[in-house]
N, C-alpha and C positions, 0 to 999 in steps of 0.2 A: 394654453401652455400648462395649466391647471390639469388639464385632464390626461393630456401627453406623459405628464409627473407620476400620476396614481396609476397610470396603465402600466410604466415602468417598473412601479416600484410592485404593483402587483404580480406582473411576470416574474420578478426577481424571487419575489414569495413562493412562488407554485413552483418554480425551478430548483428551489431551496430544500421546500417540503418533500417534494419529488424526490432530492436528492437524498434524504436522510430517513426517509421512512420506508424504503424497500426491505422487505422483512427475512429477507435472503442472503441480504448484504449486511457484512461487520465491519464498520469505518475503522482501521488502526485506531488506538490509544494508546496514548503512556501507559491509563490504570485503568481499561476495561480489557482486562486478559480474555484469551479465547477458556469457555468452560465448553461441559462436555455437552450441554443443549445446543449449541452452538453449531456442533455436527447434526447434523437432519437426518443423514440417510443414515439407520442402523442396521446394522447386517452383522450376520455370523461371518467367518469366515475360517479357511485353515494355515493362511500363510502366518507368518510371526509378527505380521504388521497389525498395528492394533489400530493404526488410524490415518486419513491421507486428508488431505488439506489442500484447499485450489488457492489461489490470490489471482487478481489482477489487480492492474492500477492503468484506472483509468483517465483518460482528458476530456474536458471540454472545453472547446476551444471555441471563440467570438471573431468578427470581422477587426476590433479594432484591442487585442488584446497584446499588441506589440508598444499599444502606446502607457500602459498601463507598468508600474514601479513593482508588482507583488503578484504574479500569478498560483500564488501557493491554494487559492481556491479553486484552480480550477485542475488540480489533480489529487484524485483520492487516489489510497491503497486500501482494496476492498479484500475480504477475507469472504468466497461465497458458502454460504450455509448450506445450500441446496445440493450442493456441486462435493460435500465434504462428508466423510465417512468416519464413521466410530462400529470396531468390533466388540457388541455389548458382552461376547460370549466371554472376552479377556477382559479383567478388573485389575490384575496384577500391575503396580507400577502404574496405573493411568494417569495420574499428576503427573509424572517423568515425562510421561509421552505430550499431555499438554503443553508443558514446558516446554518443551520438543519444537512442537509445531507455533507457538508463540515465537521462538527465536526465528522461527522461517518468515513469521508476521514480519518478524522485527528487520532481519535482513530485507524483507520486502519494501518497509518503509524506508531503512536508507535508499533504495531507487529509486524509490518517489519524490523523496528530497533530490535526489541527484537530479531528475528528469525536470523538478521545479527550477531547480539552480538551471539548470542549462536552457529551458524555453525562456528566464531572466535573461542570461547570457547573450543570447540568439534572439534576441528581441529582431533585430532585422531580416534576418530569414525569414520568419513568422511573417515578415511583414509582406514578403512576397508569395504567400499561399498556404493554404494547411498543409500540403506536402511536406513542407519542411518539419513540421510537427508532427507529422505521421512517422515521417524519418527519424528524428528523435526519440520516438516515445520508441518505435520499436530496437533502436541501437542501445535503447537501457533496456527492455525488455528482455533482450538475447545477454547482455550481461549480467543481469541478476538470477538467467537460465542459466549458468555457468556455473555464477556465483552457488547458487543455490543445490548445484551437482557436485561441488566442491566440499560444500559444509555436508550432505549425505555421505558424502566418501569419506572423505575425511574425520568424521564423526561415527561412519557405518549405520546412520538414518539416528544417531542420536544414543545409541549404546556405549561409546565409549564419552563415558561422561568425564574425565579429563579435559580431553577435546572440546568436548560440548563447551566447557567452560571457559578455554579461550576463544572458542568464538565467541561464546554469547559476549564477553568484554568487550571484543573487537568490537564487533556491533554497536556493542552503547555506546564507545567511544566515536565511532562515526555518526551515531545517532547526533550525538553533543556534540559532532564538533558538524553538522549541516542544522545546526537548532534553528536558525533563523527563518527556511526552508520547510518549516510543520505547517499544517494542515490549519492549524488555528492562529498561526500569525498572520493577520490582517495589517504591518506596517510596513510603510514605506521602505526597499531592500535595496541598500548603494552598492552599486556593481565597483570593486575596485578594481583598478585598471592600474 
């Protein structure tokens, strides 16, 4: 039983390690903001965009994770570095434009919250296959594509900084009010009913 114990808890480790040292990948934070190292791919270019930003948010997902109070580990929202551009040849304004694409982090991580809250929710579907969780993950995926078409239009990709600034509110107000739902809370989450 002894050895059953250390095999566990070692797998847990190397899935751990795995998960947080891919050098590509930027875990959301409250207070690690995206900078400008952080984009990989540097290029000239001539359009007016100075910079473009990928995210996914991924799951993973176990046989017996429907019996489980707190899935909030087993979905990250990843910001990829490899996958993300910075035009070095424009300097003008690039803090704005950080900020910019940080608010996109930020709208991304309310999904991730949302996608945790709802695999909580749906604990029984889960329970009858990943499908269900595939189904899931992509019914918030397609809404945070929306979302996230909304805040570019609506913003004109982050120039009309008025706008910008109600959403970025908006945001942290949903940020705060799905808090339970982060990445680093490890407690026990009562579903009320």
């Amino acid at each position: 039983m002894k050895k059953v114990i250390q095999l566990c808890l070692l797998i847990i480790t190397i899935n751990t390690i795995a998960q947080e040292t891919n050098p590509n990948h930027k875990i959301w934070s409250e207070t690690d903001h995206l900078k400008i190292d952080d984009f990989q791919l540097k290029i000239e270019n001539n359009s007016n965009r100075i910079l473009e930003s990928q995210f996914t948010i991924n799951y993973e997902s176990q046989g017996f994770d429907f019996l489980k109070r707190n899935l909030n580990h087993r979905v990250q929202n990843i910001f990829i570095k490899n996958a993300s551009w910075i035009d070095v040849s424009k300097t003008d304004d690039i803090q704005y434009y950080l900020d910019y694409h940080q608010v996109q982090f930020d709208l991304s991580e309310v999904y991730a919250r949302e996608l945790r809250k709802s695999l909580l929710f749906n604990k029984k579907k889960i329970s009858r296959g990943f499908s269900e969780v595939k189904k899931l993950h992509d019914e918030i995926l397609a809404e945070l594509a929306i979302e996230r078409t909304k805040l570019n239009n609506d913003t004109n990709f982050g120039n009309d900084k008025e706008k910008l600034k109600v959403w970025k509110k908006n945001i942290q107000n949903k940020l705060v009010a799905l808090y339970e739902f982060r990445l680093e809370n490890t407690k026990k989450i009562k579903i009320k009913k």
